[in-house]
N, C-alpha and C positions, 0 to 999 in steps of 0.2 A: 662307046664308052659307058661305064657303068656310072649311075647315078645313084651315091649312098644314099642308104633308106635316113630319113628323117626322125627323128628321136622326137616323139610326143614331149610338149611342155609342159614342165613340173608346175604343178597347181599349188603353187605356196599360200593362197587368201587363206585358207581355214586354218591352217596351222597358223598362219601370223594371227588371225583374228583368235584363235584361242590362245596362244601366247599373250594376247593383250590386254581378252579378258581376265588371264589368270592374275597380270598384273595390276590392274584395277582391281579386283579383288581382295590381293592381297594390299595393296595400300591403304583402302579404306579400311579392310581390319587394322592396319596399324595405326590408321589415324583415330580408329574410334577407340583403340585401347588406349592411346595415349589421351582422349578427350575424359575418358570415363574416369570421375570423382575419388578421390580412393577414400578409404576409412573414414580418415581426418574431416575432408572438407566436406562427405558428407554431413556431419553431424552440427547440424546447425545450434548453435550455442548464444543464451541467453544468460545475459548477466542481471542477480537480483541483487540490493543494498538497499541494507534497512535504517534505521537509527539505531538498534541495538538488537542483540541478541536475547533478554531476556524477557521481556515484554510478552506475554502469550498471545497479540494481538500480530506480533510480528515472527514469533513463533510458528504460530497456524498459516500466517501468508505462506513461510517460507515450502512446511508443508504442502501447502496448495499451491505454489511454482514449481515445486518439486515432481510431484507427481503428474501434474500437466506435460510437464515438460517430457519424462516417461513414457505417457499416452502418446504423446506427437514423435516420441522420437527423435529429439533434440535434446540438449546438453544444458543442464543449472550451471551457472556458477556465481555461486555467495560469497557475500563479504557485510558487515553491517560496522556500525561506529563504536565504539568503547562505551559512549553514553547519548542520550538523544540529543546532543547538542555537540556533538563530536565533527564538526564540518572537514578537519585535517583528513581522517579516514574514509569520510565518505569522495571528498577529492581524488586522492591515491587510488582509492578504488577503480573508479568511473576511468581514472588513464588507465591502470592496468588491464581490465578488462576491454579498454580498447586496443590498446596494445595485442591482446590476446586473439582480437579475429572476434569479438561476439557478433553477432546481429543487430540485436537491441539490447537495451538498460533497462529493465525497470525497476524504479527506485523512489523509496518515501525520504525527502529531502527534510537535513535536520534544517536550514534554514530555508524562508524563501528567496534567498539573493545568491547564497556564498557562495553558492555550487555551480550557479551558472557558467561562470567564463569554463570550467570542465567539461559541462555539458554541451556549450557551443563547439568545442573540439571534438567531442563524441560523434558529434550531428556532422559536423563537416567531414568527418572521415565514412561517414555514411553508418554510422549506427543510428538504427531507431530509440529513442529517448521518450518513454513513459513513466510520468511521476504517479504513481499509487499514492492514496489517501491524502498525501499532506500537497498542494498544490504552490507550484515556483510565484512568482515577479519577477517580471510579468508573465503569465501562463503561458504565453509564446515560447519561452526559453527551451520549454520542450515539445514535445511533436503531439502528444495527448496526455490528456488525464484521465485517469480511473479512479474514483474515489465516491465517499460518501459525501453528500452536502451535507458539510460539517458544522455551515451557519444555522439550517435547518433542525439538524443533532444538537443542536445550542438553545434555537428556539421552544424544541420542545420541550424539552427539561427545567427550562425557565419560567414555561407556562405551566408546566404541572406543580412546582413550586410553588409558584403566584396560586394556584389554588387549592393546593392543600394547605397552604397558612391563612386561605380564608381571605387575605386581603390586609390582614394587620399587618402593623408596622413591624417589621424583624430585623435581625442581628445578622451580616451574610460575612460570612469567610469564601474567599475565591481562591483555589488551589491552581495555577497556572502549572503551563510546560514555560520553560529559558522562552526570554526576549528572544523575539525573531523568528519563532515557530507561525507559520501561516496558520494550520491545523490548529493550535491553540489560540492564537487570536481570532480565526472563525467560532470556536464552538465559546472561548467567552463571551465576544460579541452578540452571539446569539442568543444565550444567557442573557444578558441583560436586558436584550429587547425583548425576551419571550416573556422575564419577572416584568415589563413594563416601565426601568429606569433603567439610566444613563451613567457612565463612569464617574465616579466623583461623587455619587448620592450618598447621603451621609449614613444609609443603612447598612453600608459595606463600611465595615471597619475594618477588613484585614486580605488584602492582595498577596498572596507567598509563591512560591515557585517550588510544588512538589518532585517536578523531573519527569513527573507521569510515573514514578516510583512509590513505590510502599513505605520503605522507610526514609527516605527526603520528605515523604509527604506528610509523614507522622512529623519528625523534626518542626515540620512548618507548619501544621495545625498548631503543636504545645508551643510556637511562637505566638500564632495568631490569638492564645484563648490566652496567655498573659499577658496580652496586649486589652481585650475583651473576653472575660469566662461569659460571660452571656450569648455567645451566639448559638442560634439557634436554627439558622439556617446553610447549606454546606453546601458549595458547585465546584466540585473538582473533573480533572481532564479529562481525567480516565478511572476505570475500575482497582487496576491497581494502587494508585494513588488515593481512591474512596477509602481501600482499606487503611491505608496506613492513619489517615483523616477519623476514621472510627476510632482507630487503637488509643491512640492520644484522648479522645472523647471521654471513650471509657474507662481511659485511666485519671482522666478529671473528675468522674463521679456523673457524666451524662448517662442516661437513660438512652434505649432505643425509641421511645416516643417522646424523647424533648428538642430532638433535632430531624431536622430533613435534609436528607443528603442524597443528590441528584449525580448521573454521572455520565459517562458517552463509554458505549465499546460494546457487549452482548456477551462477551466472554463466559464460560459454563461457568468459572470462579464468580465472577461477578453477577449473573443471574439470579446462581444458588443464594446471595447474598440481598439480593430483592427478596428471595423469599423467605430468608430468614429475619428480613426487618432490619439491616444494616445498612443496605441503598432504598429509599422510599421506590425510585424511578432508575432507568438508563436508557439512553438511546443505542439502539441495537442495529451494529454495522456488520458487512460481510467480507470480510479479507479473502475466504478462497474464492470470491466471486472475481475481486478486484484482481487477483496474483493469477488464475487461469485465463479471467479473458486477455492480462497481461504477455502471457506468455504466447497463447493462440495466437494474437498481433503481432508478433515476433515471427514466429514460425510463418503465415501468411506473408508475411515482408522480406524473409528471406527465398519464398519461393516464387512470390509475382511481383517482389519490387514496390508494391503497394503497402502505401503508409498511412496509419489511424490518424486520422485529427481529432480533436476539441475533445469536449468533455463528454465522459461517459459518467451517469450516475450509477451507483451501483446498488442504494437505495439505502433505508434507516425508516424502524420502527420505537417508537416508546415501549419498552417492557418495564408492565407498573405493578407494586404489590398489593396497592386495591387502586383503583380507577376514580377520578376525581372529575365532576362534571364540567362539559366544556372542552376536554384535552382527550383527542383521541388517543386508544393506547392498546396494546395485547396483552395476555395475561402471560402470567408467570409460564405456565406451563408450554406456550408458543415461544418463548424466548430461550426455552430448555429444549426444543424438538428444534431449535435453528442456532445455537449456539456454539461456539468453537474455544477449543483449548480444553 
C-alpha cells in the first residue's frame, strides 16, 4: 500500500508575530494621537486683574505680564476694575477667568477682604492665586505675594520728610486710596512712623481720599488747604495723585519750596517730577519685576504642579532730589535709568 507523502507544517509564529506587532504599533500610534494636547490646552493661560486701567503703575504691570507671558509661551488674559475701589469687577473677573481654564490669577486686590470668598473658589478649582503689590486678610486667602514692602515705601518717605523740615513743627495733609485698601493703609502707616507720629497728632490737619488719581486728588488737596492754607507738608499714595496735590497747591499761590511732598511709585512721570521740584522724594517700586515673576509662577505651576508660597519682595528705593542726612536714598538720575511708564 502506498503511504501518502506528508505535507511539511505551515510555520504560522512569524506571520502571527508580525501581525501582532503591526497591531501594537498601530494602537499606540493611536493612543498617542489621541493623548497628544491640541492647540487649546497647549496654551497655558494666565489671568492678570488690576484696580484700574489707567494708573501707569498698572499700565506697565500689564505690559510686563504681557510680554512675559509671550516669552513662555502662554496666554494673558486681562480685565481690571472701573476704579481702584471697584471690588464688583474685580469679582466677576476672578469667576470668569476661572470659568475660562486659566492656570493662575494674578491680581492687585482693590480690597483686602472683598475679593476673598472669589478667590477661595479660584484656589479650589485649582487655580494658582498671586496677589501683586496690594496684599489680601489674611494673606493666606492666596497662595503668594509678589509686591513691594509698602510699610517700608511709607517709612521711608516719612523719614525724609522728618528731615528735610528739620524737625519743626508742620502742617501735613494725607492723600489716601478708599477705606479698605491694604496697600494704602501700609504705605500711610509707614508714613507716619517714618515722620515719627501717630494718627490723630495734631500736626495732621487734613485726611482726604485722592483715589491714587490726579484729579480726585486735586479735588481733595483744595478741600484740605480750605480747611488749612498753611500746610506745608504733603504724603500722598501715589505719584499720580502728587500731582493732582501740586495742581491745587499752585493754584493756591504755593511755591515749589514752601511745601514737601513725598510720594510711593518710581513711575518716569513721577521721577521727572523729583526733578523738577514738584515731589521732594518717592519711593521707587518695580511692577514688571512683580507682573514677570508673577507670570513665570504660573507657567511653572502649570507644567510641574508646583505652587509659590509667602511673600516675595520685589524691593523699593527712595529716589530724592537732593539727599537729606540720615535717609538713605538714590539720585535722580538712578530713578530715570529704573523707571517705568
Amino acid at each position: 500500500m502506498r503511504v501518502p507523502k506528508r505535507r511539511p507544517p505551515v510555520r504560522r509564529a512569524p506571520l502571527l508575530v508580525a501581525a501582532l506587532i503591526l497591531v501594537v504599533v498601530s494602537a499606540v500610534a493611536v493612543a498617542a494621537a489621541s493623548a497628544k494636547p491640541t492647540a487649546k490646552t497647549q496654551t497655558i493661560q494666565v489671568g492678570l486683574i488690576t484696580k484700574d486701567v489707567t494708573n501707569p503703575f498698572f499700565v506697565k504691570m500689564k505690559q510686563g505680564a504681557t510680554a512675559q507671558a509671550k516669552k513662555l509661551g502662554a496666554q494673558l488674559k486681562y480685565a481690571a476694575g472701573k476704579s481702584s475701589s471697584d471690588n464688583a469687577s474685580q469679582i466677576a473677573a476672578i469667576e470668569n477667568m476661572t470659568t475660562a481654564g486659566v492656570k493662575g490669577i494674578l491680581i492687585t486686590v482693590a480690597d483686602a477682604k472683598a475679593e476673598n470668598a472669589a478667590i477661595a473658589k479660584a484656589r479650589k478649582a485649582g487655580v494658582l492665586v498671586i496677589a501683586l503689590d496690594s496684599p489680601t486678610s489674611p494673606t493666606t486667602a492666596v497662595d503668594a505675594l509678589f509686591a513691594t514692602n509698602n510699610l517700608n515705601a511709607g517709612i521711608l518717605i516719612g523719614k525724609y520728610a522728618r528731615a528735610a523740615t528739620k524737625g519743626k513743627t508742620v502742617t501735613i495733609a494725607m492723600l489716601d486710596e478708599h477705606a479698605g485698601s491694604s496697600v494704602g493703609a501700609l504705605r500711610h502707616n509707614g508714613f507716619l512712623k517714618g515722620f515719627g507720629i501717630k494718627n490723630g497728632n495734631k500736626q495732621i490737619t487734613c485726611v482726604g481720599n485722592g483715589q491714587g488719581q490726579t484729579a480726585p486728588s486735586q479735588t481733595a488737596m483744595e478741600n484740605c488747604l480750605q480747611k488749612n492754607p498753611d500746610i506745608d507738608v504733603v504724603y500722598t499714595i501715589n505719584e499720580p495723585s502728587a500731582a493732582g496735590a501740586w495742581t491745587a497747591l499752585k493754584k493756591a499761590g504755593k511755591s515749589k519750596g514752601e511745601v514737601t511732598i513725598v510720594s510711593v511709585d518710581g513711575g518716569c512721570a513721577g521721577v521727572r517730577n523729583v526733578k523738577a521740584g514738584v515731589i521732594d522724594a518717592t519711593s521707587q517700586q518695580y511692577p514688571l519685576l512683580m507682573a514677570s515673576r508673577g507670570v513665570s509662577a504660573v507657567v511653572n505651576y502649570a507644567k510641574t504642579g508646583k505652587k509659590v508660597r509667602g511673600y516675595t519682595d520685589t524691593g523699593v528705593n527712595l529716589i530724592a532730589g537732593k539727599a537729606v542726612a540720615g535717609v538713605k536714598s538714590k539720585t535722580v538720575a538712578y530713578g530715570l535709568k529704573n523707571c517705568w511708564g
